[in-house]
Every structure is written in C-alpha cells, then in structure tokens.
DRENLUM-368282 format. One record per residue (C-alpha): residue number from 0; residue in one letter; x, y, z. Coordinates in nm, 3 decimals. Example, Ala and Ser with C-alpha at 12.3 -4.5 7.8 and 13.67 -1.06 7.14 Angstrom:
BEGIN
<0 A <1.230 -0.450 0.780>>
<1 S <1.367 -0.106 0.714>>
//
This chain:
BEGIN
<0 X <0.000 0.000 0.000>>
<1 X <0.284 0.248 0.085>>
<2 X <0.481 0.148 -0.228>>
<3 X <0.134 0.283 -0.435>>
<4 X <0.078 0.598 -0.249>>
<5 X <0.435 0.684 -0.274>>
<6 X <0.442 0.588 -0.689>>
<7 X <0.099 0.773 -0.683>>
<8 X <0.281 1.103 -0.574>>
<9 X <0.570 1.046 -0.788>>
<10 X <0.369 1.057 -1.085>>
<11 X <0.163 1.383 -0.960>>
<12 X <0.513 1.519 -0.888>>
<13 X <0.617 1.466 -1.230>>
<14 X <0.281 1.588 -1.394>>
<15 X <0.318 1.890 -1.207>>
<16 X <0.610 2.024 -1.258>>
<17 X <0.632 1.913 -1.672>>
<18 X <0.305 2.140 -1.720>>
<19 X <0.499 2.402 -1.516>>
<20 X <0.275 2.359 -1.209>>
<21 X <0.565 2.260 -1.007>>
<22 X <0.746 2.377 -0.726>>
<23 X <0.870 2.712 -0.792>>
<24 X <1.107 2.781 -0.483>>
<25 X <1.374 2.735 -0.739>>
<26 X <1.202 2.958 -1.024>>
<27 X <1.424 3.317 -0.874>>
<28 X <1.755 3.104 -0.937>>
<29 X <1.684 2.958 -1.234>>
<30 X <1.552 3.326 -1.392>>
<31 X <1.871 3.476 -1.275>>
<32 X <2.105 3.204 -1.417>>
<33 X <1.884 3.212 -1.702>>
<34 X <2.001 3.564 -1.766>>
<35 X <2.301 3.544 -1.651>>
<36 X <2.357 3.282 -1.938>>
<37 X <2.185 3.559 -2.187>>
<38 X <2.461 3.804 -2.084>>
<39 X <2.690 3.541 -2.111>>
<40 X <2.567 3.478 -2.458>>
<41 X <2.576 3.819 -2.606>>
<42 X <2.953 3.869 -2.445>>
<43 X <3.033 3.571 -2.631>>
<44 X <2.881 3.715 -2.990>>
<45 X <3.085 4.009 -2.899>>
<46 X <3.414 3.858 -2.868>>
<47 X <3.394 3.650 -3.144>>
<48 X <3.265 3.946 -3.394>>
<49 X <2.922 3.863 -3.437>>
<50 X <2.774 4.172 -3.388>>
<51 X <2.432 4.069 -3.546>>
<52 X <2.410 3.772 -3.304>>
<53 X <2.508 4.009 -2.967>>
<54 X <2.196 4.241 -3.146>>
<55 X <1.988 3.949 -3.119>>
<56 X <2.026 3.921 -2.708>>
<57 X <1.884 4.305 -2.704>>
<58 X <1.587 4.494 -2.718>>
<59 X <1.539 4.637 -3.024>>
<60 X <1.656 4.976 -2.977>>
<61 X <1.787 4.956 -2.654>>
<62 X <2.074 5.082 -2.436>>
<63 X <2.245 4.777 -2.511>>
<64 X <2.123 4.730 -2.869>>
<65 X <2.337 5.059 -2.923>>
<66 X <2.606 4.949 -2.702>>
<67 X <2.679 4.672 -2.976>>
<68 X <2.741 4.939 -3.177>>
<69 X <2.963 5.132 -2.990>>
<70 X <3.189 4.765 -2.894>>
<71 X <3.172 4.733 -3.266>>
<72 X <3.329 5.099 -3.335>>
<73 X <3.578 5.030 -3.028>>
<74 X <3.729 4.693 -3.137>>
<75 X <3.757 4.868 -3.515>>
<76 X <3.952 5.208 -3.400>>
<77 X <4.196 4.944 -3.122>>
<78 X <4.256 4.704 -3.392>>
<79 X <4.375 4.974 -3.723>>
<80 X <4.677 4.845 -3.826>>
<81 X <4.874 4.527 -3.716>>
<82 X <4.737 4.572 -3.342>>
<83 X <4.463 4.312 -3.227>>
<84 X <4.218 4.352 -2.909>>
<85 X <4.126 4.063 -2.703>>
<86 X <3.864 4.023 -2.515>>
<87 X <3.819 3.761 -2.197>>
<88 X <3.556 3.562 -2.105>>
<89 X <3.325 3.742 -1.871>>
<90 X <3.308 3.689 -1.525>>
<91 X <2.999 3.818 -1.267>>
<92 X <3.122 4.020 -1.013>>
<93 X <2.833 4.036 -0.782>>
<94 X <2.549 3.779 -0.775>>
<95 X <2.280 3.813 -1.027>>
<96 X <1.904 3.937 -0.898>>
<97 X <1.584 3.812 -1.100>>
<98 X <1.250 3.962 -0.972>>
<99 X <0.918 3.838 -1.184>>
<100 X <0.994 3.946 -1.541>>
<101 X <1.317 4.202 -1.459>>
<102 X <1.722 4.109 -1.407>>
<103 X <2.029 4.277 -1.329>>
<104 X <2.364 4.056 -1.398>>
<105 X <2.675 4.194 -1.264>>
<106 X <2.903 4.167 -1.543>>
<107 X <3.323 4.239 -1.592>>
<108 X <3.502 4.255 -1.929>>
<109 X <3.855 4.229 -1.974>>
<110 X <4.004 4.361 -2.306>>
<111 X <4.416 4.444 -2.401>>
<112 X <4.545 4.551 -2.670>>
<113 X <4.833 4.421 -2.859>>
<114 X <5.019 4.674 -3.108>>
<115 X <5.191 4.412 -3.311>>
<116 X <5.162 4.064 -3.369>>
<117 X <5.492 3.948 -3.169>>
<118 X <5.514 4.239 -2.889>>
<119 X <5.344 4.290 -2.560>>
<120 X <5.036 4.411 -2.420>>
<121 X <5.053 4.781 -2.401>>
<122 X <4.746 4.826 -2.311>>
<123 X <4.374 4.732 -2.216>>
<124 X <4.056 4.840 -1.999>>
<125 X <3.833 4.694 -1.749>>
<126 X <3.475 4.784 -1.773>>
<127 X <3.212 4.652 -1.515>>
<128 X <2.838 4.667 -1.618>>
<129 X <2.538 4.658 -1.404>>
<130 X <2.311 4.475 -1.726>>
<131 X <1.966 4.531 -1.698>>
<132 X <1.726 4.258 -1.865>>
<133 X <1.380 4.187 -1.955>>
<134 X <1.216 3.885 -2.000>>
<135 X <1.006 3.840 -2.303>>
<136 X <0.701 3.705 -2.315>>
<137 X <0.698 3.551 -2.663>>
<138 X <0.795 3.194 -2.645>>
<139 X <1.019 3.031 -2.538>>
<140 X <1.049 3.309 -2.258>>
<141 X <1.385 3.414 -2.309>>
<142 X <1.557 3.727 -2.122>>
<143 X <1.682 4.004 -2.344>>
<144 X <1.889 4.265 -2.269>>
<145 X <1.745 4.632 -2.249>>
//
C-alpha cells in the first residue's frame, strides 16, 4: 500500500512540474542564471565578432542594442593596423538578482590591446556593467537585454 501511495505522488510530482505547475522555490535562481547565461551569450557574440548575433540578445533599440554598436566601433579604432584587441571571457562580479519578469547581472570585461603581432600588451581596460534585462514574453520566454 505504501509502495502505491508513494508511486501515486511520484507521478503527480512529475505531472506537475512538466506542465509548469511545479514547485517554484527554485524559479528566482533559475531566472537569474537564465540571464546570466543571456549576458553570457551576447559577451560571447561580442568577442567572437558577431555583432548581429550580440543584437539578437537586445531589445530592439535599446541601451544595449546601441552598445553593440559602440563595442563594434571600439574593437575597429583598437585594432587599425597590425594591433589586435582581445577580449576575456566574462566573469559576474556580484550575484545576479531576477524579480518576476526584470534582471540585473553583474558583469566584468577584460580587453588588451596588442600593437603588433609578436610584442606585448601595451594596453587594455576593465569595464564593469550593471546589465539590466527583460524577460520576453513571446515563447520560449527568453531574457533580453534592455
């Protein structure tokens, strides 16, 4: 009898939560890792020139929709010549916050610049953002940047 109650709830468990009616203590962590992987994302477009893709992580004609731009024009005017920029993976600084459909992800970019193909770094910046995101309500849900 215990072995059919205990299968019984199991199988409402599992009901539940694959029609989304499941528990949702987790549903704060998984929205902020969620965007934390969309910021993740869009650094990664960045990095590897795909300035289309990173545009597809934003609002459409946000802040960060016209920050694309302005990474675009930043990496062009650092790399004229025989110099290249490089840009690190990201890394989160502070823990990420997701509150019903809004995010912040703490993000910090790396970047140096190398003059010439066989000399040193001369130079490079840190910037830390404070990335603001939405989450969209067309499917599948996903967060965008503002």
């Amino acid at each position: 009898m215990k072995r059919k109650v205990l299968l019984l709830f199991l199988v409402v468990l599992l009901v539940l939560v694959f029609t989304g009616c499941g528990p949702h203590f987790l549903d704060g962590l998984e929205d902020a890792d969620c965007a934390e992987q969309t910021v993740w994302d869009y650094w990664q477009a960045i990095i590897n020139r795909q300035y289309e893709l990173a545009k597809g992580y934003c609002v459409i004609g946000g802040v960060w929709d016209h920050k694309t731009d302005e990474w675009e024009e930043y990496i062009n005017i650092n790399s004229e010549g025989e110099a290249s920029v490089v840009i690190y993976q990201p890394s989160f600084y502070e823990q990420s916050e997701a509150i019903e459909n809004k995010a912040v992800v703490y993000v910090r970019i790396t970047v140096s610049i190398i003059p010439f193909p066989s000399s040193c770094i001369i130079g490079g910046d840190t910037f830390e953002y404070e990335t603001e995101l939405i989450k969209q309500n067309h499917p599948p849900g996903d967060w965008e940047l503002k």
